[in-house]
Gaussian input, Z-matrix of N, CA and C with variables (Angstrom, degrees):
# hf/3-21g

backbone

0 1
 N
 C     1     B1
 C     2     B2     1     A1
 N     3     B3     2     A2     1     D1
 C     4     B4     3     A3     2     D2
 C     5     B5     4     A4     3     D3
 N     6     B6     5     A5     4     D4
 C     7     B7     6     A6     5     D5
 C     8     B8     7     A7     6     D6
 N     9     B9     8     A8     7     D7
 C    10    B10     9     A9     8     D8
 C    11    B11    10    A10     9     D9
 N    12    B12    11    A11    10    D10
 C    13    B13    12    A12    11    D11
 C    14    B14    13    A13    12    D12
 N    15    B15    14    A14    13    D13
 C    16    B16    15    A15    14    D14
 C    17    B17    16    A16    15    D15
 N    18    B18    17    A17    16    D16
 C    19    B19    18    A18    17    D17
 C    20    B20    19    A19    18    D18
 N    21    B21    20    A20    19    D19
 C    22    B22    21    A21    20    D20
 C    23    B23    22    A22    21    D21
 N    24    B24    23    A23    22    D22
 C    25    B25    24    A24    23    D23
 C    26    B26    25    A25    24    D24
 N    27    B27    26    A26    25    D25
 C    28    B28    27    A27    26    D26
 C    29    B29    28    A28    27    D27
 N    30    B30    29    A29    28    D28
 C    31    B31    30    A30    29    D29
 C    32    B32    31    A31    30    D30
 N    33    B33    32    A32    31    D31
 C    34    B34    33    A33    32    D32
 C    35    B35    34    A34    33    D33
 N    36    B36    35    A35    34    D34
 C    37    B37    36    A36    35    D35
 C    38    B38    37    A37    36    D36
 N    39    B39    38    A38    37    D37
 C    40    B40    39    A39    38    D38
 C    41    B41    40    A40    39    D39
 N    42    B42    41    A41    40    D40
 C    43    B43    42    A42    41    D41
 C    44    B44    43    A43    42    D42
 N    45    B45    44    A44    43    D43
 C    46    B46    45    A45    44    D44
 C    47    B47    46    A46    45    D45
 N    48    B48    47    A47    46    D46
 C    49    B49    48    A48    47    D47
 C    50    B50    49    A49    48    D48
 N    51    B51    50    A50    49    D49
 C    52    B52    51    A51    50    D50
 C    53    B53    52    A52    51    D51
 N    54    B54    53    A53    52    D52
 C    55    B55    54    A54    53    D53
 C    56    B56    55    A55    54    D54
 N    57    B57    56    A56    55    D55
 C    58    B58    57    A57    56    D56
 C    59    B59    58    A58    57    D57
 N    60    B60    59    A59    58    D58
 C    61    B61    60    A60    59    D59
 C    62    B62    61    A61    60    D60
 N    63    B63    62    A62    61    D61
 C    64    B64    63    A63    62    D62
 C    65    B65    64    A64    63    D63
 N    66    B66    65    A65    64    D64
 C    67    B67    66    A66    65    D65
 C    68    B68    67    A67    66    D66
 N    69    B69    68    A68    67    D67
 C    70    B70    69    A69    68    D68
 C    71    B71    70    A70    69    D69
 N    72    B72    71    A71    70    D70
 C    73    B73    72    A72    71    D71
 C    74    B74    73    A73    72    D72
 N    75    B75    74    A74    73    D73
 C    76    B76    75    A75    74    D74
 C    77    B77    76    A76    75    D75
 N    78    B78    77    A77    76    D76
 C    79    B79    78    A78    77    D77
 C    80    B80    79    A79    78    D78
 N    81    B81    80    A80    79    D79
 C    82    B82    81    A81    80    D80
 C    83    B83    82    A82    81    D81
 N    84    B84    83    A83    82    D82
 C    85    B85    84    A84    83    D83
 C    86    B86    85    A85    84    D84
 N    87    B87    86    A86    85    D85
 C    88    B88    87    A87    86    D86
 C    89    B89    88    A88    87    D87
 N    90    B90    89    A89    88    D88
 C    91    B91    90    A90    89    D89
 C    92    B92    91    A91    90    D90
 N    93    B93    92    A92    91    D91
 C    94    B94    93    A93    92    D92
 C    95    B95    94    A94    93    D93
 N    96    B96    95    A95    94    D94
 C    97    B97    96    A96    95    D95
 C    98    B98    97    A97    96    D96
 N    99    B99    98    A98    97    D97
 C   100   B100    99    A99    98    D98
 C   101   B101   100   A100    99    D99
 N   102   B102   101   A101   100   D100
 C   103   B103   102   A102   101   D101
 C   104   B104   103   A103   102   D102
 N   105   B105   104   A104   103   D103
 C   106   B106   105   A105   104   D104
 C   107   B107   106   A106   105   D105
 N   108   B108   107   A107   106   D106
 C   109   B109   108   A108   107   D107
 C   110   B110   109   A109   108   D108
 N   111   B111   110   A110   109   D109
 C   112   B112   111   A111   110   D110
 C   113   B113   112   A112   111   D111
 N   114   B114   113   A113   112   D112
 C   115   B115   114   A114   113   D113
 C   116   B116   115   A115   114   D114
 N   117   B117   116   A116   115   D115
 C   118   B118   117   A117   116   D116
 C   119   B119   118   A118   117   D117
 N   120   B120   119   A119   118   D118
 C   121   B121   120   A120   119   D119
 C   122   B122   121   A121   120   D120
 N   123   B123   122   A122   121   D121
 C   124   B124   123   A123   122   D122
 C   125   B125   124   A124   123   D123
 N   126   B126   125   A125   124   D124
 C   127   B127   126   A126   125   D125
 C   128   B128   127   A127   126   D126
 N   129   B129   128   A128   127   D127
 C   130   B130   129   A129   128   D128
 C   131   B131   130   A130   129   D129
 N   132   B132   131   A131   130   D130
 C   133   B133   132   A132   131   D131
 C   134   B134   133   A133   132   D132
 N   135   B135   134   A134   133   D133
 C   136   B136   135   A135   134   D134
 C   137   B137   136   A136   135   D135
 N   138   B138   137   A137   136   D136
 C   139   B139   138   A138   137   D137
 C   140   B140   139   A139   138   D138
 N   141   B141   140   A140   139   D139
 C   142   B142   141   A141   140   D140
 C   143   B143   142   A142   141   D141
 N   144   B144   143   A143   142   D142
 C   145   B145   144   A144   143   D143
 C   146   B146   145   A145   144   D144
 N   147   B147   146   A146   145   D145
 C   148   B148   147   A147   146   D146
 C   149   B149   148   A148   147   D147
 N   150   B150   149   A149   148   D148
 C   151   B151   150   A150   149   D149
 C   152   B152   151   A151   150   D150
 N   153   B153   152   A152   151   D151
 C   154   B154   153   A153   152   D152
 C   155   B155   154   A154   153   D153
 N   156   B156   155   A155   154   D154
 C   157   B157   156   A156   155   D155
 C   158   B158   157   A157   156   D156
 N   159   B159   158   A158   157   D157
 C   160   B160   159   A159   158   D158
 C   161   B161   160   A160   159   D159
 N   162   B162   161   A161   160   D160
 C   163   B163   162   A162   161   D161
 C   164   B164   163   A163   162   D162
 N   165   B165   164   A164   163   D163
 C   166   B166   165   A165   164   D164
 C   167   B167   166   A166   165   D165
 N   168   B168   167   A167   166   D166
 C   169   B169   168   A168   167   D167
 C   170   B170   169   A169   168   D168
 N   171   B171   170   A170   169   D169
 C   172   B172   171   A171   170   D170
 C   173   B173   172   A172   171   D171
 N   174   B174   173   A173   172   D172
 C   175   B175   174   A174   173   D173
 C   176   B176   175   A175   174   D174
 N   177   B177   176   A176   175   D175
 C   178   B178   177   A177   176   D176
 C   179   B179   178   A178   177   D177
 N   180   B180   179   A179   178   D178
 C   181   B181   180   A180   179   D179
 C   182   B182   181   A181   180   D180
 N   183   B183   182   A182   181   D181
 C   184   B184   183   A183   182   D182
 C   185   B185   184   A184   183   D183
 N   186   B186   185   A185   184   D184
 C   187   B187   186   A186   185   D185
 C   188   B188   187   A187   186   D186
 N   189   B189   188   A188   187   D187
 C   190   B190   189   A189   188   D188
 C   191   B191   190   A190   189   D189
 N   192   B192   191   A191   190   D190
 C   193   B193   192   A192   191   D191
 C   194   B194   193   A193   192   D192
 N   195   B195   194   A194   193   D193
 C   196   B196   195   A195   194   D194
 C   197   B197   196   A196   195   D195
 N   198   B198   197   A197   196   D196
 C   199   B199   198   A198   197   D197
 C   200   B200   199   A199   198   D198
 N   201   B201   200   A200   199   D199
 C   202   B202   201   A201   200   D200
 C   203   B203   202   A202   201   D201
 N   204   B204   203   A203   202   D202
 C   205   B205   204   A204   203   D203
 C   206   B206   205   A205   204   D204
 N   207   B207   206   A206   205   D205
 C   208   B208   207   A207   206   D206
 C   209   B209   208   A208   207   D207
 N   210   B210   209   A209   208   D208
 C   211   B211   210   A210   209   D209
 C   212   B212   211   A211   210   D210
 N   213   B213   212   A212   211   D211
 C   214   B214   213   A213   212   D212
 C   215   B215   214   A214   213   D213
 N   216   B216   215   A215   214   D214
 C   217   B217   216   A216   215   D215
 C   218   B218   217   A217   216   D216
 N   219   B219   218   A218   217   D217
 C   220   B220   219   A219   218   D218
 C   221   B221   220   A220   219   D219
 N   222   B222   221   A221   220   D220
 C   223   B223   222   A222   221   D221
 C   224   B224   223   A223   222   D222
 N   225   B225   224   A224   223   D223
 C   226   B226   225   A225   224   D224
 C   227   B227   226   A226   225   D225
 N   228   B228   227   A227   226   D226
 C   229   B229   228   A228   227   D227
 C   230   B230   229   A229   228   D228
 N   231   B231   230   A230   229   D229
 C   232   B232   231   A231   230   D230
 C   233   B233   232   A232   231   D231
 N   234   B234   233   A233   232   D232
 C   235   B235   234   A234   233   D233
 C   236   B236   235   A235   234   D234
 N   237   B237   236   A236   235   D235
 C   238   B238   237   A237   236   D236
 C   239   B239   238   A238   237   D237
 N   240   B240   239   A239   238   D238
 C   241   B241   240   A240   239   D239
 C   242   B242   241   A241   240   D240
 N   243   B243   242   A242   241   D241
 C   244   B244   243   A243   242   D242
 C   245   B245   244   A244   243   D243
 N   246   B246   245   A245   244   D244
 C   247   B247   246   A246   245   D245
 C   248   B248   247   A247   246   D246

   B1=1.4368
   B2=1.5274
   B3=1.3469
   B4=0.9452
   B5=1.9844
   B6=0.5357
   B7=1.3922
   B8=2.1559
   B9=1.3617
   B10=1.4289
   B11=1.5285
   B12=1.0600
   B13=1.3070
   B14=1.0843
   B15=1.3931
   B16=1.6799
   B17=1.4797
   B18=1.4183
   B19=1.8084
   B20=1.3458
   B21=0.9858
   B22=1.9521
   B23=1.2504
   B24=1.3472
   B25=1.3031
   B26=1.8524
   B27=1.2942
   B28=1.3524
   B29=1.6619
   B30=1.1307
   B31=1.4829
   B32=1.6960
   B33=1.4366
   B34=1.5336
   B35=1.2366
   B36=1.2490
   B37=1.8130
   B38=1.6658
   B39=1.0373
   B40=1.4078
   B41=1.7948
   B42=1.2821
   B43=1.5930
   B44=1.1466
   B45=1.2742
   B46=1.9233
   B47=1.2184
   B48=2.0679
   B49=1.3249
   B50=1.4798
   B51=0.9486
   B52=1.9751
   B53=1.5466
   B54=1.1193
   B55=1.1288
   B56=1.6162
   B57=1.4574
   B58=1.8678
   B59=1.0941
   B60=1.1674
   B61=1.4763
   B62=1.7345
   B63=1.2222
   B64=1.4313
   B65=1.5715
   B66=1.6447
   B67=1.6360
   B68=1.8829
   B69=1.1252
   B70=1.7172
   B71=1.3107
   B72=1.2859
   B73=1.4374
   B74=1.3690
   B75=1.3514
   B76=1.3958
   B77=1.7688
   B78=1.1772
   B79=2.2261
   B80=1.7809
   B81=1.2968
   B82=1.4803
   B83=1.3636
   B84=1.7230
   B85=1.3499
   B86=1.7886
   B87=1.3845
   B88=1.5322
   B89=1.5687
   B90=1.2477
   B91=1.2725
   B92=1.5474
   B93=1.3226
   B94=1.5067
   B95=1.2356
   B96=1.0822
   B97=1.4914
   B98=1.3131
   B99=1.7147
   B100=1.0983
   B101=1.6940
   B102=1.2846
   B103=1.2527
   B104=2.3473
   B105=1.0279
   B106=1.3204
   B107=1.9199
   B108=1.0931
   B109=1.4965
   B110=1.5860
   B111=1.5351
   B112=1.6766
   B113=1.6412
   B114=1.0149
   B115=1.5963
   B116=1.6912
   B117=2.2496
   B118=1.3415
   B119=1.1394
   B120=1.4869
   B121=1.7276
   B122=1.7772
   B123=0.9634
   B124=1.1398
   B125=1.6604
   B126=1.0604
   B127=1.3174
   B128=1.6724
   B129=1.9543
   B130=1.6048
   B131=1.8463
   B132=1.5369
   B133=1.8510
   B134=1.0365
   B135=1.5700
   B136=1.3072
   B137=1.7214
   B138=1.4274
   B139=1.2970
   B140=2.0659
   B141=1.0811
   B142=1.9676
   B143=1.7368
   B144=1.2057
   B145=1.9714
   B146=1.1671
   B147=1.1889
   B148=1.8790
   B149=1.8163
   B150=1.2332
   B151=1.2624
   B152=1.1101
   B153=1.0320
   B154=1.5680
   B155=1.8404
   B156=1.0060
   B157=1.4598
   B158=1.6001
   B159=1.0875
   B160=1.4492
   B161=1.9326
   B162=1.7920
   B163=0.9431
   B164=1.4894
   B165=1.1621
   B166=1.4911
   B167=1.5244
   B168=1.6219
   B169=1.6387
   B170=1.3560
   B171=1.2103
   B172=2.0889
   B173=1.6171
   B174=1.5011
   B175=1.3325
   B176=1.6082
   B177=1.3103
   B178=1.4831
   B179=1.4106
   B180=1.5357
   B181=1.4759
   B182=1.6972
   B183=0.5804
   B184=1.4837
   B185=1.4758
   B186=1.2447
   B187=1.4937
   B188=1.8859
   B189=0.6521
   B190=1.9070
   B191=1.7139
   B192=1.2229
   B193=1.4241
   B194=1.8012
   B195=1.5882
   B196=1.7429
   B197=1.5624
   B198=1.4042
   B199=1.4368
   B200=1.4133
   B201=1.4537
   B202=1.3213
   B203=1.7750
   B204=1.9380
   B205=1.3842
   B206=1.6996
   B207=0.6427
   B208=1.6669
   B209=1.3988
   B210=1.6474
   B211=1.5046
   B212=1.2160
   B213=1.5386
   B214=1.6127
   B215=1.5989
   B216=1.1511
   B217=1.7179
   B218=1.1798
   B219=2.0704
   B220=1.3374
   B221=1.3961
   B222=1.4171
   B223=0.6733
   B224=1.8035
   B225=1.2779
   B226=1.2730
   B227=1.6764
   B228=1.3311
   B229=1.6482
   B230=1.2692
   B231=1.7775
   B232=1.0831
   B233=1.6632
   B234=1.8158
   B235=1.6844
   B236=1.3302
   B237=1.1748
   B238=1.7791
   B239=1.9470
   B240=1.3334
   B241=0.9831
   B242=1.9696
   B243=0.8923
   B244=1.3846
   B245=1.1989
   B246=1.8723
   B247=1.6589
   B248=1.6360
   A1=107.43
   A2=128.41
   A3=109.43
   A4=157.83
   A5=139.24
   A6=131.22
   A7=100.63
   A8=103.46
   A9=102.73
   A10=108.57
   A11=119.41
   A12=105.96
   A13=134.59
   A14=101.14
   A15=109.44
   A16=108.11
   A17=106.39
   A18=123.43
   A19=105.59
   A20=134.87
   A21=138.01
   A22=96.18
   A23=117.85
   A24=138.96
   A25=92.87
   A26=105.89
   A27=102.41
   A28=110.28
   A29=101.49
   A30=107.16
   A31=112.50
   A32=91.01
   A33=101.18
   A34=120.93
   A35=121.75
   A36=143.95
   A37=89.63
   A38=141.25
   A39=140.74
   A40=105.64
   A41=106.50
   A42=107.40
   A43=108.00
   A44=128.59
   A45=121.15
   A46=114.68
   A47=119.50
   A48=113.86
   A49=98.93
   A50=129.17
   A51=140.06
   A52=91.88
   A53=152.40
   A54=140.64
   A55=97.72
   A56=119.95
   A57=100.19
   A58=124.91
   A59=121.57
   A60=159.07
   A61=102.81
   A62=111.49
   A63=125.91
   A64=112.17
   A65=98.53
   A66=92.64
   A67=101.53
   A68=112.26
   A69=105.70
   A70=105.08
   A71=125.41
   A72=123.79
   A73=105.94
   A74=113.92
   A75=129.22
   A76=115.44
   A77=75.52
   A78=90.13
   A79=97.47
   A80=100.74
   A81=105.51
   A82=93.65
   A83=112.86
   A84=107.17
   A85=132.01
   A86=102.50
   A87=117.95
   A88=88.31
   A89=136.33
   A90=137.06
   A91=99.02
   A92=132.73
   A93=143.06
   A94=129.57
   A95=113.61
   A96=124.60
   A97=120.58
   A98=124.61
   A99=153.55
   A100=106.31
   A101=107.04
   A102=103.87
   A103=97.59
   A104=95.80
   A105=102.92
   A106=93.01
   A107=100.62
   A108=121.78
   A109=130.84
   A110=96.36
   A111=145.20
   A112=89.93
   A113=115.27
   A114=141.39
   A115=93.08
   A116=104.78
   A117=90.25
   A118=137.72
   A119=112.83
   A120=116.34
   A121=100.00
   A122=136.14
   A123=109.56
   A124=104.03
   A125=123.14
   A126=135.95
   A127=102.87
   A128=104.50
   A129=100.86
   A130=113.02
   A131=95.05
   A132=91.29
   A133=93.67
   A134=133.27
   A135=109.28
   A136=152.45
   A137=92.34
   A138=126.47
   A139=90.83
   A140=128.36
   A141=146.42
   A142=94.46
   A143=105.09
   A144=94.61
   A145=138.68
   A146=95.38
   A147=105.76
   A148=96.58
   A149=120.99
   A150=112.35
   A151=151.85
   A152=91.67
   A153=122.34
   A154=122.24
   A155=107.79
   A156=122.10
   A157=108.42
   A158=124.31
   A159=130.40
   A160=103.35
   A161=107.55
   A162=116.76
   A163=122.34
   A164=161.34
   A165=136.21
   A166=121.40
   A167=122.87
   A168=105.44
   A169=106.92
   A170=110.73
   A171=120.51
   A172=99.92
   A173=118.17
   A174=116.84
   A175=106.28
   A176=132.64
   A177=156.67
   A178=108.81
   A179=116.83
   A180=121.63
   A181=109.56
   A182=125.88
   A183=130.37
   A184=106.96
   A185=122.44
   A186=116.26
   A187=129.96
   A188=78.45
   A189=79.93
   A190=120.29
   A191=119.65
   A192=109.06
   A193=91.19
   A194=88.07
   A195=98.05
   A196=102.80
   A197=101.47
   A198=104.59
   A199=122.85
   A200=138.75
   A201=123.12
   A202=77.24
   A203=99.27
   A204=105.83
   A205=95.84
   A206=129.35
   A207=124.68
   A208=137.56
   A209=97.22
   A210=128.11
   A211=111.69
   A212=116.24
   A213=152.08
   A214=103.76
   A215=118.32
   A216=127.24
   A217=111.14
   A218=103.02
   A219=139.73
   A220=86.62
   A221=139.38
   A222=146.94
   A223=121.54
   A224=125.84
   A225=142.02
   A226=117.56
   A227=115.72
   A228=97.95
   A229=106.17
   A230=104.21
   A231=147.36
   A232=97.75
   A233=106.78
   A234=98.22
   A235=129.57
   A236=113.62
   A237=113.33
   A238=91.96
   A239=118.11
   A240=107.54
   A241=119.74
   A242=129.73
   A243=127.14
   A244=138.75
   A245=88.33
   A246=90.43
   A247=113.11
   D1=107.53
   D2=150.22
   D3=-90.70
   D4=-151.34
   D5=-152.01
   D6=-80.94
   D7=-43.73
   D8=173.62
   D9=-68.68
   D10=2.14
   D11=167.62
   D12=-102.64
   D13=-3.73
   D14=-170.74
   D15=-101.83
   D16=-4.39
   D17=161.42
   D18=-80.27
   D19=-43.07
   D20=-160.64
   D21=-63.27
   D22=152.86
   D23=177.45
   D24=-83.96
   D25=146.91
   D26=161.92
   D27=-123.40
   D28=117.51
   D29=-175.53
   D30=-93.16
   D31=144.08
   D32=177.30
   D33=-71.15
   D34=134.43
   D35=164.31
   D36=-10.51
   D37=122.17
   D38=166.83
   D39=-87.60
   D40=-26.58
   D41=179.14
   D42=-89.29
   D43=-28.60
   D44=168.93
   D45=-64.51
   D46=-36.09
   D47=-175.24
   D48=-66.63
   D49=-60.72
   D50=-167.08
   D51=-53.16
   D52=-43.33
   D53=-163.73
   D54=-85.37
   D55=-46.70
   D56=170.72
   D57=-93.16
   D58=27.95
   D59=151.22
   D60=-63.96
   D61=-71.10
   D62=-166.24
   D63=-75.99
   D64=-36.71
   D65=-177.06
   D66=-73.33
   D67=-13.16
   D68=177.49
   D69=-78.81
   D70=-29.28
   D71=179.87
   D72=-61.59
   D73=-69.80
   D74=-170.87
   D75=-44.47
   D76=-46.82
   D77=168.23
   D78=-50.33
   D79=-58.25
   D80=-148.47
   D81=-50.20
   D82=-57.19
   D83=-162.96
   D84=-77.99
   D85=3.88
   D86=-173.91
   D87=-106.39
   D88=25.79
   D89=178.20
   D90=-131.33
   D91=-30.19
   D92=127.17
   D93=-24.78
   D94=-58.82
   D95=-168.56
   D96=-46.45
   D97=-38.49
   D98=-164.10
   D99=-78.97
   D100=-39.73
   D101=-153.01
   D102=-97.93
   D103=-178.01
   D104=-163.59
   D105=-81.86
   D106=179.64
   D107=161.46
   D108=-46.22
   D109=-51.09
   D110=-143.27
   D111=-81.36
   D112=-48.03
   D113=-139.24
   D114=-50.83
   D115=-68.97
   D116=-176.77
   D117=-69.16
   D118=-26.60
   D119=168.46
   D120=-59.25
   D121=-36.51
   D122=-156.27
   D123=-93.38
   D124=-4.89
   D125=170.70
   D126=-64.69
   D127=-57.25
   D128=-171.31
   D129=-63.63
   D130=-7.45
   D131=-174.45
   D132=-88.96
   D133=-54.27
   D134=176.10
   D135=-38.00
   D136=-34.44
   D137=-165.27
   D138=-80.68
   D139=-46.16
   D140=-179.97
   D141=-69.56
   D142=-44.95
   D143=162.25
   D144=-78.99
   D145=-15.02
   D146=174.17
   D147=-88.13
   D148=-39.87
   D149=161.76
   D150=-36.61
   D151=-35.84
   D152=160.56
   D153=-49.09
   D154=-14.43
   D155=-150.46
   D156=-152.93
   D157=-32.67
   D158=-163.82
   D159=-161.53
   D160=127.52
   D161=173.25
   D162=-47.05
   D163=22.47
   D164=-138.95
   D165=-112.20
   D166=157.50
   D167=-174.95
   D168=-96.94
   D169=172.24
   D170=-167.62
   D171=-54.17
   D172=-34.62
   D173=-166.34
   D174=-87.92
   D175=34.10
   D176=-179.09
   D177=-104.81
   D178=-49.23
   D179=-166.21
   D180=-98.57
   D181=168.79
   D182=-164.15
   D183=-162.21
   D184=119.61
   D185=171.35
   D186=-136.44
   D187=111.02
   D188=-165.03
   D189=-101.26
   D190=160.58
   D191=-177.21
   D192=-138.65
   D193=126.24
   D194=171.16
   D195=-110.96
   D196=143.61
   D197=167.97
   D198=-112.90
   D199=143.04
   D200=-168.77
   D201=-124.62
   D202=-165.99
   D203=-169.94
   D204=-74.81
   D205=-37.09
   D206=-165.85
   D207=-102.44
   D208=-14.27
   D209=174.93
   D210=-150.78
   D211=169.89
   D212=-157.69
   D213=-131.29
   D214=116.72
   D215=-175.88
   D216=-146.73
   D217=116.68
   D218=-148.89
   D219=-95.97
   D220=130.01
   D221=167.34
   D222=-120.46
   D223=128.24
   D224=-155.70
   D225=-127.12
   D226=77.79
   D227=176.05
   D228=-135.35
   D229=120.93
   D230=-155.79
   D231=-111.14
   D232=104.55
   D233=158.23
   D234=-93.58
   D235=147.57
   D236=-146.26
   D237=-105.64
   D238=144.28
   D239=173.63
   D240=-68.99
   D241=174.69
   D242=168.18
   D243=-96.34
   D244=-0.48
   D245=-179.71
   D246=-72.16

């Protein structure tokens, strides 16, 4: 190594970042796909009623929908602060 090199910036792979860039997208949205329309609005109403009552931020509530063969199960878990 010599000495001009240990000044140079070394920049990151720009095609490795964009590619795990994309596979998070792609996750994100095949994790979408499943669920209804309804899901995020009804997440932000939930989340404005708990407000009501208890401080908490959007990344607190969590809401998911499982489906089995015969039923649909709404699932709700809400972390509560401790104060």
């Amino acid at each position: 190594m010599s000495l001009l090199d240990y000044f140079r910036s070394k920049k990151p792979a720009t095609a490795s970042i964009a590619k795990e860039r994309l596979q998070i997208i792609v996750a994100h949205e095949r994790g979408r796909r499943d669920q209804p329309d309804y899901l995020p609005q009804l997440q932000q109403e939930l989340i404005a009623v708990i407000r009501k009552y208890v401080q908490i931020d959007d990344d607190m509530v969590q809401v998911q929908l499982d489906k089995n063969d015969s039923c649909s199960v709404l699932e709700l878990n809400v972390t509560l602060p401790e104060d």
